[in-house]
C-alpha positions as CSV (number, residue, x, y, z in Angstrom):
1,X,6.3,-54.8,-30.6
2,X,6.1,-53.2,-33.7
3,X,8.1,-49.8,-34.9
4,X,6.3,-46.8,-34.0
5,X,6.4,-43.0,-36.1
6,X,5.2,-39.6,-35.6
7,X,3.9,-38.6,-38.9
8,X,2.5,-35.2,-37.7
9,X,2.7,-32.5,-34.7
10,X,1.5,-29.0,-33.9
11,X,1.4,-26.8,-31.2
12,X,0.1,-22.9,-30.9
13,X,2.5,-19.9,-29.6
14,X,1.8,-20.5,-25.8
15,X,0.6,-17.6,-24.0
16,X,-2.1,-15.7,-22.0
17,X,-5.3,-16.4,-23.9
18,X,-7.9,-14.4,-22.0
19,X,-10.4,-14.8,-24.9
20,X,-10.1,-18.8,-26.1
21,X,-11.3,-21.4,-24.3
22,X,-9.9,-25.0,-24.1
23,X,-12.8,-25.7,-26.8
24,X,-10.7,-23.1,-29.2
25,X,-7.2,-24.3,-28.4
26,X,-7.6,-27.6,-29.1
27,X,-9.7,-27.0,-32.3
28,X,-6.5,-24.5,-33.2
29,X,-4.1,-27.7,-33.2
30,X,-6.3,-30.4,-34.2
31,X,-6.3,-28.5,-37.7
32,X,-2.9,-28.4,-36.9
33,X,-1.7,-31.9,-36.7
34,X,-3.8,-33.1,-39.3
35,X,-2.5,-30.8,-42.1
36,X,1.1,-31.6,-40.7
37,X,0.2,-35.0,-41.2
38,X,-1.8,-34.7,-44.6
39,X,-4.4,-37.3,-43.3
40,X,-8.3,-37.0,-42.4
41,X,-9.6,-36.9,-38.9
42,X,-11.2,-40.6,-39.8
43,X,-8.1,-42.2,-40.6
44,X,-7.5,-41.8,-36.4
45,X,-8.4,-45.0,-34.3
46,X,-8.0,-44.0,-31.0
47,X,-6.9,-40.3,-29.0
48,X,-5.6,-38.9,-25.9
49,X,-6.5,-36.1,-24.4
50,X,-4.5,-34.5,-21.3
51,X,-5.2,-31.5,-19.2
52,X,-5.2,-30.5,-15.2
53,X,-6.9,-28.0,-14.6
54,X,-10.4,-27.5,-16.8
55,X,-12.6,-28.7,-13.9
56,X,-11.1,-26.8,-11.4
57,X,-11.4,-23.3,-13.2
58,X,-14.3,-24.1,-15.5
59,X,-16.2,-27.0,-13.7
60,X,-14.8,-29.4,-16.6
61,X,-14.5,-32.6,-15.3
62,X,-15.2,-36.6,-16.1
63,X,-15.1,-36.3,-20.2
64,X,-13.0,-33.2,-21.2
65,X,-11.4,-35.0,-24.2
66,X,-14.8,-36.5,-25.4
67,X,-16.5,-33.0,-24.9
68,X,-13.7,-30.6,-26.8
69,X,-13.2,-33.4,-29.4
70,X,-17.0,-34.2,-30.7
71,X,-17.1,-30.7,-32.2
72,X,-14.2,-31.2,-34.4
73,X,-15.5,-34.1,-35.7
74,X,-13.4,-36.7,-33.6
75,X,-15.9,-39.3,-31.9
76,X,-17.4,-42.7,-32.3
77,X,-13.6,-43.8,-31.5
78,X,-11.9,-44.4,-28.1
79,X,-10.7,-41.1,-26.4
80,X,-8.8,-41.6,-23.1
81,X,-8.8,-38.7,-20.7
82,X,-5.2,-38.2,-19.4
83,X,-4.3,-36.6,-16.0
84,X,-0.6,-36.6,-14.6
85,X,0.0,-33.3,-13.9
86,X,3.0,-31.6,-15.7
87,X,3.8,-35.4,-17.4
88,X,0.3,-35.4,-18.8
89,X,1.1,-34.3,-22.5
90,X,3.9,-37.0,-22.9
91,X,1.8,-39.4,-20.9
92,X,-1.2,-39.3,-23.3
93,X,1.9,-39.7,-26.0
94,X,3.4,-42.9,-24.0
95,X,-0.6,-44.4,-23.8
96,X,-1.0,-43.9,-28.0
97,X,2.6,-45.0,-28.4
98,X,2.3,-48.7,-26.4
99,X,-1.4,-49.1,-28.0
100,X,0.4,-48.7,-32.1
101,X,3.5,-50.7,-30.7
102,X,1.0,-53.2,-28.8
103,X,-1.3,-53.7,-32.6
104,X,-4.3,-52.3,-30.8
105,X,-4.3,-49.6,-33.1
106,X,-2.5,-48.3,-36.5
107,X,-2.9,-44.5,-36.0
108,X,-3.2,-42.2,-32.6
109,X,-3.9,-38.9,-31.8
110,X,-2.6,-37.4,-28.4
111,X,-3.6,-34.2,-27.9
112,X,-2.7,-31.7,-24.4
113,X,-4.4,-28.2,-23.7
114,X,-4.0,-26.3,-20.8
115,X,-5.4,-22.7,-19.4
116,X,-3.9,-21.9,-16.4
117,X,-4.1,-18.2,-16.2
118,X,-6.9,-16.3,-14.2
119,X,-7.5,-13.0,-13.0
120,X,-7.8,-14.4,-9.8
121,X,-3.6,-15.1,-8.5
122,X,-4.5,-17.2,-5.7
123,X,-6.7,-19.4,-6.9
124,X,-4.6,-19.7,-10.0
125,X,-1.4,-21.0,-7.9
126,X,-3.4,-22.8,-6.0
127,X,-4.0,-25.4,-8.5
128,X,-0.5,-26.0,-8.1
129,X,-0.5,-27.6,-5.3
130,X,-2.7,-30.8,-6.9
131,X,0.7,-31.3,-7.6
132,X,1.3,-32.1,-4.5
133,X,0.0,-34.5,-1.7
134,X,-3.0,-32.0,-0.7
135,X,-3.9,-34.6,2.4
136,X,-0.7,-34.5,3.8
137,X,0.4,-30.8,3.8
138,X,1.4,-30.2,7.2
139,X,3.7,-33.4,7.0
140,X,5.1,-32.2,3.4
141,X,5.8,-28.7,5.3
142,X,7.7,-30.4,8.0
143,X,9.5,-32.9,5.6
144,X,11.2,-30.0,4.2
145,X,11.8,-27.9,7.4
146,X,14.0,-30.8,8.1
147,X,15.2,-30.9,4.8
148,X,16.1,-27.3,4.4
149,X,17.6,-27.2,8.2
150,X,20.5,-29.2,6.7
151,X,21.5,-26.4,4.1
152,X,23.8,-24.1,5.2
153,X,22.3,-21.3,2.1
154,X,19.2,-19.7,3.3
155,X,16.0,-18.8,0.8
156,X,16.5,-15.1,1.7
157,X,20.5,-14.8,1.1
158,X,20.8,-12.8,-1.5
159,X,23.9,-11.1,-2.7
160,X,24.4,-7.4,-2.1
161,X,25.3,-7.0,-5.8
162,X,21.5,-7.9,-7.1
163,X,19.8,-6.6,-4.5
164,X,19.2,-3.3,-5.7
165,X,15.9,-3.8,-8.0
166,X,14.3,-1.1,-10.7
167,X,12.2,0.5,-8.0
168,X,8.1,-0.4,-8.8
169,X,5.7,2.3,-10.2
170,X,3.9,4.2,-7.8
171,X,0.6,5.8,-8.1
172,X,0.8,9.8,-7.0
173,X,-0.2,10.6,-3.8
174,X,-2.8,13.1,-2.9
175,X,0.2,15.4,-2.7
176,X,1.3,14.6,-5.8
177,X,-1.9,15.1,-7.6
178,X,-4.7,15.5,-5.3
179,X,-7.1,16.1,-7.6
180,X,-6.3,13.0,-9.6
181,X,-6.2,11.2,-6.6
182,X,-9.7,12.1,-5.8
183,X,-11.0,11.2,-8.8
184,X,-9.6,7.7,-8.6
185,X,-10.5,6.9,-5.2
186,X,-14.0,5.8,-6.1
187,X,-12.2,2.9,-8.6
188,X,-9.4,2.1,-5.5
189,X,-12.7,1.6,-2.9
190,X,-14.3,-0.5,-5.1
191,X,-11.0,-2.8,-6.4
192,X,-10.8,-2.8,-2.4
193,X,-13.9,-4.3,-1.6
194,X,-13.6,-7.0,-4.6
195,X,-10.3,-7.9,-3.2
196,X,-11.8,-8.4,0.1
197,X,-14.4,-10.6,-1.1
198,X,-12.0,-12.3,-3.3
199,X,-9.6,-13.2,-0.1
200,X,-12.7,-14.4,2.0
201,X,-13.9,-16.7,-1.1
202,X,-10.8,-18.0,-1.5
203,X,-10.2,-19.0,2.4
204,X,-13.6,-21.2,2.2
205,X,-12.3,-23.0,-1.4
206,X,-9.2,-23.4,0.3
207,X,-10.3,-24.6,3.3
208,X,-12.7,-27.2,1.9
209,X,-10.1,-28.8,-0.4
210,X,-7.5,-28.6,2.1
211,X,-8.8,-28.8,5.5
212,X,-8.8,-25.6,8.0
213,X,-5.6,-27.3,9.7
214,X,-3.8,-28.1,6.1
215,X,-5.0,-24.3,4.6
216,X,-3.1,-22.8,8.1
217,X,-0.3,-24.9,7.1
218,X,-0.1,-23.6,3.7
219,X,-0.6,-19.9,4.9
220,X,2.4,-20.0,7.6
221,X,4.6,-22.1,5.4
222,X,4.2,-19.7,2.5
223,X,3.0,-21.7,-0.3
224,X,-0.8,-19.8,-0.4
225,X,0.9,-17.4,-2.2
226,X,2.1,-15.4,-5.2
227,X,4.0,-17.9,-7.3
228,X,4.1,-21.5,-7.8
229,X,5.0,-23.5,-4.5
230,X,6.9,-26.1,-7.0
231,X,9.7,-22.8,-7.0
232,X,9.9,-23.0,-3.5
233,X,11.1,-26.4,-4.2
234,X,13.4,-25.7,-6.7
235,X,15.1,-23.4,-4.8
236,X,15.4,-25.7,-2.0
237,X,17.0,-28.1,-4.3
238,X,19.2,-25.6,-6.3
239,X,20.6,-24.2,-2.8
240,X,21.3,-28.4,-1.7
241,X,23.4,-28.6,-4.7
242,X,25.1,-25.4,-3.9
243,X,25.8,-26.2,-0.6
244,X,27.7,-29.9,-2.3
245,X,29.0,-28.9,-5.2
246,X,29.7,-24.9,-5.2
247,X,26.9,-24.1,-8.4
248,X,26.5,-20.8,-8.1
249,X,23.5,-18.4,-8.8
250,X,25.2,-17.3,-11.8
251,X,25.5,-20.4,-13.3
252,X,21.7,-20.9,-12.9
253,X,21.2,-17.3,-15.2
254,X,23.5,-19.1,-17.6
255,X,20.6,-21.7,-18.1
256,X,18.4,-19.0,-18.2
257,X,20.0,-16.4,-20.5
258,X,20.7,-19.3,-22.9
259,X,17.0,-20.6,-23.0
260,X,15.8,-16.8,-23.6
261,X,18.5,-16.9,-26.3
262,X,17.1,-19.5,-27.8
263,X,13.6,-18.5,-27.3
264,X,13.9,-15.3,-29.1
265,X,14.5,-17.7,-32.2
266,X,11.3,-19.5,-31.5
267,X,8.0,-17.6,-33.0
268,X,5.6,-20.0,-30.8
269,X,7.1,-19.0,-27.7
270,X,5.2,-17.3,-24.7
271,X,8.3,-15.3,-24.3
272,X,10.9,-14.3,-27.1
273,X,12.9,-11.4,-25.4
274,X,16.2,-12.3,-25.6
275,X,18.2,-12.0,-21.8
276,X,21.7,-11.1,-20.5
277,X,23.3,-13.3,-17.6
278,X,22.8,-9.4,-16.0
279,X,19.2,-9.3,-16.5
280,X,18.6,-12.4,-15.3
281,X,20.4,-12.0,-12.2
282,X,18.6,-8.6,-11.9
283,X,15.2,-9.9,-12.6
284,X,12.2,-9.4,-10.0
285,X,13.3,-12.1,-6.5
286,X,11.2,-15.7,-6.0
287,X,13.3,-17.6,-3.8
288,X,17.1,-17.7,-3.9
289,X,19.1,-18.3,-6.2
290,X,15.6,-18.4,-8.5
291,X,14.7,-15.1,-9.8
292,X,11.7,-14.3,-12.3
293,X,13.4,-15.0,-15.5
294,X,14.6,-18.3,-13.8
295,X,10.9,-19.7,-13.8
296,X,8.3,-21.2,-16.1
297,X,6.1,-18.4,-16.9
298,X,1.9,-18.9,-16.2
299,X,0.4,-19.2,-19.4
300,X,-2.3,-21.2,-21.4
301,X,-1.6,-23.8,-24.8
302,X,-1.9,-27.0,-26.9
303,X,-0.1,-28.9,-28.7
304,X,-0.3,-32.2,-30.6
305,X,0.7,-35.4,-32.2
306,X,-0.1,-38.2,-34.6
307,X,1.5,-41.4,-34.4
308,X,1.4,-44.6,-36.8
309,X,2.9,-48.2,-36.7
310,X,5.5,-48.8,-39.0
311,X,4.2,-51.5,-40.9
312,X,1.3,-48.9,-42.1
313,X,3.6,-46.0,-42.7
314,X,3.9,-45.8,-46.6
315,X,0.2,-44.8,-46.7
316,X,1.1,-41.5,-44.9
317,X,4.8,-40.9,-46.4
318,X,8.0,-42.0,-45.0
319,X,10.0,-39.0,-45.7
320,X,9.2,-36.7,-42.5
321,X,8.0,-39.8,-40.6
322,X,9.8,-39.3,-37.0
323,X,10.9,-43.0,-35.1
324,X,10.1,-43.4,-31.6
325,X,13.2,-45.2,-30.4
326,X,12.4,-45.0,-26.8
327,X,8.9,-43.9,-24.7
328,X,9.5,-44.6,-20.8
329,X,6.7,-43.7,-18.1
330,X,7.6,-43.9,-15.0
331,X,6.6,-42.9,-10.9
332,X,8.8,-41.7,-7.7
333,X,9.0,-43.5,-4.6
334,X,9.9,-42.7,-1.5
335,X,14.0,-42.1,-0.6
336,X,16.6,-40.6,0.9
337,X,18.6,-38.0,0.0
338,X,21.4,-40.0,-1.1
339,X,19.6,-42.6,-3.4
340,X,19.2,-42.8,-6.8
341,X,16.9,-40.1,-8.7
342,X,13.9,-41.4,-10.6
343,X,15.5,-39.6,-13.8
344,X,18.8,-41.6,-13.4
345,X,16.4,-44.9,-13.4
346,X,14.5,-44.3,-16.0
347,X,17.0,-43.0,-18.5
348,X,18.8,-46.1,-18.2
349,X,15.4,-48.0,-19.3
350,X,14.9,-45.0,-21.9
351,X,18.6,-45.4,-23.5
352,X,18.5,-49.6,-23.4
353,X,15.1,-49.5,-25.2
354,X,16.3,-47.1,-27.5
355,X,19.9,-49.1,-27.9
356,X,22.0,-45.3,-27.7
357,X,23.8,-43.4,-24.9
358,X,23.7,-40.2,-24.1
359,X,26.6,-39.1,-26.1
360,X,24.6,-40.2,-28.9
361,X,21.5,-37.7,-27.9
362,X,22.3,-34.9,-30.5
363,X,19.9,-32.4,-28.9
364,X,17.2,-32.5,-26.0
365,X,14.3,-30.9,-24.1
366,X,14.7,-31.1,-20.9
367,X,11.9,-30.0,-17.9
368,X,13.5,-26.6,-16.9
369,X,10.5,-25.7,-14.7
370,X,13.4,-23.8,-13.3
371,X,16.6,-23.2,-14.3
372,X,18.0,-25.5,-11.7
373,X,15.8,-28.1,-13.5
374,X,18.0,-28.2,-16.2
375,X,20.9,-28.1,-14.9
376,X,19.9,-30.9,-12.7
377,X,18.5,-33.3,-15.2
378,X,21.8,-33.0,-17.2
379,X,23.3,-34.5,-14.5
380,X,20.8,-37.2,-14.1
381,X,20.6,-38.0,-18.0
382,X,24.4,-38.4,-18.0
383,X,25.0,-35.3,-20.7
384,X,27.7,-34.2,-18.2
385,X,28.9,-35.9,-14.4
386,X,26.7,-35.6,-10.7
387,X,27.6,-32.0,-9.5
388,X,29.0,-30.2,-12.8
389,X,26.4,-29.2,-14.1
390,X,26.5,-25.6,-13.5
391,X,30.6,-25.5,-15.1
392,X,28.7,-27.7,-17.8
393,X,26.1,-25.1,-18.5
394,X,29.3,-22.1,-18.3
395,X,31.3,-24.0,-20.6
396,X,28.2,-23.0,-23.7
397,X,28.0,-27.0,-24.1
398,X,24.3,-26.5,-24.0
399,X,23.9,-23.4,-26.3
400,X,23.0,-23.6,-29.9
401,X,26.2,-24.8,-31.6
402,X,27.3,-26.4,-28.3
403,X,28.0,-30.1,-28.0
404,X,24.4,-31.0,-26.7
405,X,22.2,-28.0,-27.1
406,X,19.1,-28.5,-24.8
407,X,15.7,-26.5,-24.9
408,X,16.5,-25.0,-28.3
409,X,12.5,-24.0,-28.1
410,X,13.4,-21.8,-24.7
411,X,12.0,-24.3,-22.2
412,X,9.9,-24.2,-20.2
413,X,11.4,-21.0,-18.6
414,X,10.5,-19.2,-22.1
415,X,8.9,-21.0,-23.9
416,X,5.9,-21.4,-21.5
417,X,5.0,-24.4,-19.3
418,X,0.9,-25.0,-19.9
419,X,1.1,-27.8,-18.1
420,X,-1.1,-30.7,-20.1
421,X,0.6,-29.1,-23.2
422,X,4.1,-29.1,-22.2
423,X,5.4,-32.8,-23.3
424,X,4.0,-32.6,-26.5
425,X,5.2,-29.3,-26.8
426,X,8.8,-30.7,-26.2
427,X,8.0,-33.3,-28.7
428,X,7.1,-30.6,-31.4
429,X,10.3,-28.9,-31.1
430,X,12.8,-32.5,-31.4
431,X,10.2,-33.3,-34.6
432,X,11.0,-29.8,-35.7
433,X,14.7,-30.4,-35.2
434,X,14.7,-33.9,-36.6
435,X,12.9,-32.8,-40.2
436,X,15.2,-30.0,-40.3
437,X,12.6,-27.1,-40.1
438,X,14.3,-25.1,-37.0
439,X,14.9,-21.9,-38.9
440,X,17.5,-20.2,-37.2
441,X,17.4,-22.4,-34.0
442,X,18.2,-25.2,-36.2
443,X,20.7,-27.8,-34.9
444,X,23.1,-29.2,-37.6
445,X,22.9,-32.8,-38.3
446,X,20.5,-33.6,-35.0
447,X,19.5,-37.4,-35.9
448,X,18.7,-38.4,-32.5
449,X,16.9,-36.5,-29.8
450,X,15.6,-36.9,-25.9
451,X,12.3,-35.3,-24.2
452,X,12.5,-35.7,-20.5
453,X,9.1,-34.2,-19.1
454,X,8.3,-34.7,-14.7
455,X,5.2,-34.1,-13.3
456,X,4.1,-33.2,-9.6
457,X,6.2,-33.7,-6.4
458,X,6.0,-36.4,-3.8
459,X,9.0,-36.1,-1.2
460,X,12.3,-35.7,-3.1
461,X,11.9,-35.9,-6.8
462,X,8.9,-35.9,-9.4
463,X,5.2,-38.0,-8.9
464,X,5.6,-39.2,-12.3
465,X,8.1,-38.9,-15.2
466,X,8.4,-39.6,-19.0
467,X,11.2,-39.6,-21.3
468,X,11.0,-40.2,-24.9
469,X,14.1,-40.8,-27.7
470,X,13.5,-39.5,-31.2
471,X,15.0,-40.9,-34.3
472,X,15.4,-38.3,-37.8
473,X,13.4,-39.4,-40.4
474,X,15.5,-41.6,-43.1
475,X,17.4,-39.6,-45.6
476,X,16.1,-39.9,-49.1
């Protein structure tokens, strides 16, 4: 196996691109990664190309990476499509990474690009769920009714101290304003009507993916609805480890208030307001303990990265040349509750390849979907014990100038989560960090650096999960 470097990575602010199509993202960090790099699209032997969800908005299917790749003058070469849902990004990185290790190729593009947002909500989140095991919703459903009858914290529990909520802005009434009211009511009829017709559309797309039994299911168990169903999840799982360990909600807007910190620091995030513990708390409700600010936003992206075997690096320039120590892909199975977490497995392959610990890991990007995912994963990746997390988050260990700072871009949570962006989106960050180009989010000395990154759900932990460890380039 030979040594294996990332001479070049790019990624655009993430956001809600109403006017760019994947076409225009991708071409925006392919010019990118190639300037980062200082090499010519031709020097590439092979590319990876990962996205989700372009043939179910756009009718993009079969070819995506060939067909937004030709135009920038990438072709003639191999180009592997990648889908693996939230893991895809540092999937297609994993694929290029074993193909340079292997000697099948000296230089590799991956490439992830994602729009998720549309005007339409429900068909929006309903791509979600090709996260999940679409065949067997009724039986997922029921696996965590059981599940969730075992916690003693319910989804609807919330404290009387945040349940007062800025009250919503109302349109004036015909009492108010009735001539303003008249005047609009041709415009509410109409948005009516459309909304009608959107429901009724969206019960037939449902019903033919899904089934008419599996779309009832989804209805009545709440997950054809206005957020992600992966939240529901999360909140399920946060209020488990409540229930054992005593984390509280507060501890979770910790997380969050530190990843909006660090956000606010990050010019290429979706979101860079910076956030109190307060506003967290008092952010819009999803599903106990999660609140708004606790989630991944929606949001569209790309980002990039070119990799190189070692023995061909001085033709590119060793000085910002990044070392993959570690790149470990791996799937769930199916558990109990009590067994061991796909994470814990996989970061023991992750830290034996790489020959470090994770005391060694200077600073990390972790998946923080949610809050809780955080705070769970650095549990799993041994950063602090099973069940302290949340004191481990309190204690400012994973803030900027903390003893592991983790998700120095904002996460997920605020840095946006397109999901066939997000892995190499984390990878773009530790780069950043390890060359020393952080700006004011900058963490001192970081020489090594972890990207855990899970994708989809299949019982009790991810569908599929990838970790990578990062090495600073060599000091001149």
């Amino acid at each position: 196996m030979r040594d294996v470097f990332l001479i070049g990575v790019d990624m655009m602010k993430f956001g809600k691109y109403f006017d760019q199509s994947i076409k225009q993202m991708t071409a925006q960090v392919i010019e990118g990664v190639f300037k980062d790099a200082g090499i010519s699209k031709d020097q590439i032997d092979a590319a990876w190309f990962s996205n989700s969800g372009w043939g179910r908005l756009a009718g993009q299917d079969a070819i995506r990476g060939e067909i937004a790749l030709r135009p920038l003058g990438i072709e003639r070469i191999p180009i592997t499509n990648v889908e693996n849902a939230c893991a895809g990004g540092s999937t297609a990185l994993n694929s290029a990474y074993m193909a340079v290790a292997g000697g099948f190729f000296d230089v590799a593009l991956a490439v992830g690009v994602e729009k998720i947002y549309h005007p339409d909500k429900l068909k929006m989140y309903a791509g979600y769920l090709a996260g999940m095991d679409v065949e067997n919703i009724s039986r997922t459903l029921d696996f965590f009714k059981k599940y969730e009858a075992m916690i003693s914290i319910r989804a609807d529990q919330w404290p009387e101290e945040y349940a007062a909520r800025a009250p919503r802005k109302k349109s004036k009434s015909f009492v108010d304003d009735p001539l303003g009211w008249l005047a609009g009511l041709p415009a509410r009829a109409k948005a009516g009507v459309k909304s009608g017709v959107n429901m009724f559309e969206n019960a037939v797309i449902f019903s033919s993916l899904f089934g008419k039994e599996n779309f009832r299911a989804l209805v009545k168990g709440g997950l054809a609805q206005s957020h992600s169903p992966f939240m529901d999840l999360y909140s399920l799982a946060a209020r488990a480890h409540m229930d054992q360990y005593g984390t509280t909600q507060r501890q979770l807007a910790v997380v969050s208030a530190k990843n909006h910190f660090h956000s606010s620091l990050n010019p290429k995030a979706q979101y860079t307001r910076d956030m109190t513990v307060e506003q967290v708390l008092m952010d819009a409700r999803v599903s106990f303990p999660l609140t708004r600010a606790m989630c991944a936003p929606v949001g569209d992206g790309a980002a990039a990265a070119i990799i190189c075997a070692g023995d061909q690096l001085e033709k590119f320039g060793r000085w910002r040349a990044v070392r993959i120590r570690a790149s470990v892909l791996g799937s769930g199975r199916d558990r109990g509750i009590e067994d061991e977490d796909i994470a814990v497995r996989l970061a023991e392959q992750a830290y034996r390849q790489a020959g470090v610990g994770p005391k060694d890991i200077d600073v990390a990007e972790l998946h923080d979907a949610s809050a809780f995912g955080e705070l769970h994963h650095t549990e799993t990746l041994g950063f602090c014990g099973e069940g302290e997390g949340g004191r481990f988050a309190d204690s400012g260990a994973t803030k900027l100038g903390g003893s592991i700072p983790i998700n120095t871009s904002g996460g997920l949570e605020s840095r946006g989560h397109p999901v066939g962006a997000t892995g190499l989106a984390q990878v773009y960050e530790l780069v950043t960090q390890l060359r020393g180009e952080a700006g004011p989010r900058q963490v001192e000395g970081a020489r090594i650096a972890l990207a855990q990154n899970g994708g989809g759900n299949i019982g009790l932990e991810e569908a599929a999960m990838c970790l990578h460890i990062l090495e600073a380039p060599a000091k001149q």
